[in-house]
N, C-alpha and C positions, 0 to 999 in steps of 0.2 A: 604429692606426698600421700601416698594410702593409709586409711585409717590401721594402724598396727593392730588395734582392737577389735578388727572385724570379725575375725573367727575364734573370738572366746567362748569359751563355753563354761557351763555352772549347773552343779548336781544340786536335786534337792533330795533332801536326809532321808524323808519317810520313801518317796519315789523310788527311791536307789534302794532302800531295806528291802521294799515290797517287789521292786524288779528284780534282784538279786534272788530272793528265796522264789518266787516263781518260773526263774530261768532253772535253779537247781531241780524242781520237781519236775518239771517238762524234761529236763536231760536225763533223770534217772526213769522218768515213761518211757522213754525214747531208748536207752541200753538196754541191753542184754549181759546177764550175769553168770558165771561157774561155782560150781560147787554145791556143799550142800548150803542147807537153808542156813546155819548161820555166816558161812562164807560170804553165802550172798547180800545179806544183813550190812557186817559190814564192809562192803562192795558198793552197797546203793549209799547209808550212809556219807561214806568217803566222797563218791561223785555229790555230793550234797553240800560237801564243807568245800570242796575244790571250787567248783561252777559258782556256788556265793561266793567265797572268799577271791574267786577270780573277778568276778564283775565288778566288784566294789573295789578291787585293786586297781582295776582298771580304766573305771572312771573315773576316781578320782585322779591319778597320775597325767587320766587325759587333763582333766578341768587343769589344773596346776600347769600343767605344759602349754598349755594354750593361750595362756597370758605371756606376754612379752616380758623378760627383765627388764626393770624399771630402770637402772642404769644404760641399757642400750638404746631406750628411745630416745626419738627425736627429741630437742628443747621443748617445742611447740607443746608436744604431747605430755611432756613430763610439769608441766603449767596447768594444763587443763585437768589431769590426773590427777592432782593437787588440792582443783576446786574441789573436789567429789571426796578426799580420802586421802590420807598419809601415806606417804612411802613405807612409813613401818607400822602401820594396822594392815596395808595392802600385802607387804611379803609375810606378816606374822599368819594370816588370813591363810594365804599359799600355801607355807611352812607346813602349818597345823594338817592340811590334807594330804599331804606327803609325807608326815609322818603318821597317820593313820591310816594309809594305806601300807608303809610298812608296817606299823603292829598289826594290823589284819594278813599280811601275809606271814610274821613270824607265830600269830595263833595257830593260820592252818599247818604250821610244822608241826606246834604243842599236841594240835588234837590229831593230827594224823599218827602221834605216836601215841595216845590213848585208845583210838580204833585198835592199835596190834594189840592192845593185851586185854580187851575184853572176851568173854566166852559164851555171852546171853546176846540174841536180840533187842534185848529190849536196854540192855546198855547201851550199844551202841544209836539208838533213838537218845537214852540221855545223854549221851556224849556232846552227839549232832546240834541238840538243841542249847546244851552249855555253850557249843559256840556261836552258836546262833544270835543267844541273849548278848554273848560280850560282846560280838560283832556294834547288836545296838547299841549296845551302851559306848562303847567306845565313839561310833558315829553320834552320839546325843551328846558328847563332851564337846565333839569339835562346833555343833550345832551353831553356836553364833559365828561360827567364821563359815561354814556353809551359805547359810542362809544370806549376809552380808556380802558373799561373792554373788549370788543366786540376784540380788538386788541390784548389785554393782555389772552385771555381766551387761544388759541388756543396754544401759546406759551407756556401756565404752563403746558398745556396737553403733549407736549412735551418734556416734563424735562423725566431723567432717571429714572427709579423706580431700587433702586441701593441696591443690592443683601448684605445681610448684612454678611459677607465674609471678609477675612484677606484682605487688600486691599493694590496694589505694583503701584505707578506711575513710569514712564520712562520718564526721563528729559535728556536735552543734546543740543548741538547745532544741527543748523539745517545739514542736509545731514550723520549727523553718523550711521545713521544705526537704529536709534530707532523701527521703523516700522517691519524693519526686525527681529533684537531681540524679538521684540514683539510676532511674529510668530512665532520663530524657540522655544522659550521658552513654548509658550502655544502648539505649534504640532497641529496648522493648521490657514486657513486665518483668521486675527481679525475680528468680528463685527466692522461697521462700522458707525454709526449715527450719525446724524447732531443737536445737542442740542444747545440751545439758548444762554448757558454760554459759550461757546466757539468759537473761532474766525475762525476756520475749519469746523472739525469732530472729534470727540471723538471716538475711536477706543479702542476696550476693549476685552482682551483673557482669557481664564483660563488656571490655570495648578491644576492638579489633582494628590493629593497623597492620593490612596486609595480610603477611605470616607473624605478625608477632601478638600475642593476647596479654591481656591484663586485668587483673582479676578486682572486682570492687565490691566492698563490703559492708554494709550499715547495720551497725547492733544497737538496736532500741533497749531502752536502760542502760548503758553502759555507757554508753560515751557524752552522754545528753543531761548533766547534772555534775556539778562538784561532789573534789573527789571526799569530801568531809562527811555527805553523804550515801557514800556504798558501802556495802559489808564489806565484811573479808573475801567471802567467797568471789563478788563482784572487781574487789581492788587485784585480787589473784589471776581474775579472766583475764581484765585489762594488762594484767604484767604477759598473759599468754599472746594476746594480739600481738602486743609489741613484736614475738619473735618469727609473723607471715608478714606484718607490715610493715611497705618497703616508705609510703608518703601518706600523709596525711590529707583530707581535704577539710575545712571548715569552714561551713555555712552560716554568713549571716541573716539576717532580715534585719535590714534600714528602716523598712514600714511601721516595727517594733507590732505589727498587728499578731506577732506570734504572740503576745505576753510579757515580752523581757524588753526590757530596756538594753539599749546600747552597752551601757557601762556591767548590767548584769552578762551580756556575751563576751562582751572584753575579756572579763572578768574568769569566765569561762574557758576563752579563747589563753588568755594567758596559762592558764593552771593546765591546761592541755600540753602546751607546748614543753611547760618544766616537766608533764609526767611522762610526754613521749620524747625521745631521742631520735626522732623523726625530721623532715623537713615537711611541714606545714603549710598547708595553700589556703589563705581567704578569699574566699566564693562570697560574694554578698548577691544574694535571690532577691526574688521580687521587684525587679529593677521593673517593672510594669506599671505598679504603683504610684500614683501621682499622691509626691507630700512626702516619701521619703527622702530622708536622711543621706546627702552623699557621702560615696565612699573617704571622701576627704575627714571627713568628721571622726572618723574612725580612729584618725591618727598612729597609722599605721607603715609602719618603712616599708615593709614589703608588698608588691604587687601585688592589688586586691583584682579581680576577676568579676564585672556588673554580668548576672545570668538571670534570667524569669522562666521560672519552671514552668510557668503557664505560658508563654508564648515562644520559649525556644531561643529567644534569643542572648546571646554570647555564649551558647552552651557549645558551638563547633571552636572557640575560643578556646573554649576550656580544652577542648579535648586537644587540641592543637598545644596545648601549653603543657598537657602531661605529656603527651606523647613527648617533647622534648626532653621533661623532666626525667623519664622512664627511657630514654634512649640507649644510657649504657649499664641498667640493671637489669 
């Protein structure tokens, strides 16, 4: 699933003034003009209000077009565009540039009919520069919704373009071992990217059976703490995961040498499972460990999985058991 947001683009207000009125005086360097001198007057003029008033129509219609309707996208992305910015500051944002780019082109009609009926040179100079000045002012009105996309652009470019693949998150408290699982199961170091939905980096591995791939994911701060705990913006990401992930995996440590007591991952492990609509796998790590905790103690109905990130073993277990899991998604 390609990032929809890859080829946004975003004007900035002063950039776009300044490029706009130096594209106009370069095109009236560059013509050639008839008549007499004040024919010619306003002749250059005109090419002065056209060549601005086109570039800045231009631009902005592109930036505006180049964002995707927010209704048309993916779930996925319409979640994560969420963390960042409302659906109605994002189209009011839009709006605002497309209608300023039409008042900028119903100006160059106003002053192209104020060139006919001047008779001096040097009117037509004040004509030019009357619309020059509204030109700005108009763009300084829209300014917070420029500069707002201009902030917002680089960020959607950012987002993951998220491979359309059986998809496994790795949840758990912090220090179990997730990272490591992560690696030992996909059989080498994760990717590691820093995306805008998350309060880290997003780290993401494959495992490979045959022809068919599967895609795994570990987001640090996000999955690794009750949910009493997160912002909005964070409770928001969590509701985006939901809509690439297909299973869940959850790591325990028996050893409790993470930090947390058994009953605080339980605890964990239960609030997980009410907030995803997922099917959930407990992985208890560290099975290496001499002194932990069996998986019995857990007291848990569903098949737990003993793995040691450090010596590899029950991790072809594991994989043998998603691979099942993932057989008809």
């Amino acid at each position: 699933m390609e990032n929809p947001f890859r080829r946004v683009k975003a004007v900035d207000e002063e950039e776009l003034i300044d490029l706009a009125f130096k594209s106009a005086s370069n095109k009236v360097g560059e013509a050639e003009f008839d008549g007499d001198v004040v024919e010619r007057a306003r002749q250059m003029e005109n090419l002065r209000i056209k060549t601005a008033g086109n570039r800045i129509f231009d631009k902005l219609k592109e930036s505006s077009r180049s964002f995707p309707k927010f209704d048309k996208l993916p779930e996925v992305y319409k979640q994560l565009v969420k963390t960042l910015i409302t659906e109605e500051r994002l189209e009011k944002a839009l709006s605002s540039q497309v209608w300023a780019a039409n008042m900028v082109r119903n100006l160059q009609m106003s002053y192209y009919g104020k060139m006919k009926h001047g008779r001096h040179t040097q009117e037509f100079r004040i004509v030019r520069r009357e619309f020059y000045g509204r030109v700005k002012s108009l763009l300084r009105k829209i300014g917070e919704d420029v500069r707002l996309l201009k902030e917002l652009a680089p960020v959607l470019r950012r987002m993951p373009s998220l491979q359309n693949l059986p998809t496994i998150a790795i949840a758990g408290l912090p220090n179990v071992g997730k990272s490591s699982l992560l690696e030992r199961i996909s059989g080498s170091r994760p990717e590691i990217k820093s995306y805008p939905f998350t309060t880290k980096n997003l780290m993401m591995g494959y495992i490979d059976y045959g022809h068919k791939r599967i895609q795994i994911i570990d987001t640090p701060g996000l999955l690794d703490r009750p949910m009493s705990k997160r912002n909005k913006i964070e409770k928001q990401s969590i509701a985006a995961i939901q809509y690439i992930v297909d299973l869940v995996i959850y790591v325990f440590d028996t050893s409790e040498t993470c930090g947390y007591t058994i009953e605080q991952q339980l605890k964990m492990y239960g609030e997980l499972k009410g907030s995803f609509n997922k099917t959930v796998i407990p992985v208890a790590n560290k099975s290496d460990i001499i002194g932990r905790k069996e998986t019995s103690e857990l007291g848990l109905e569903e098949r737990v999985i003993d793995v040691s990130c450090e010596t590899g073993d029950g991790v072809e277990e594991l994989k043998k058991f998603i691979k099942e899991l993932t057989k008809y998604i």
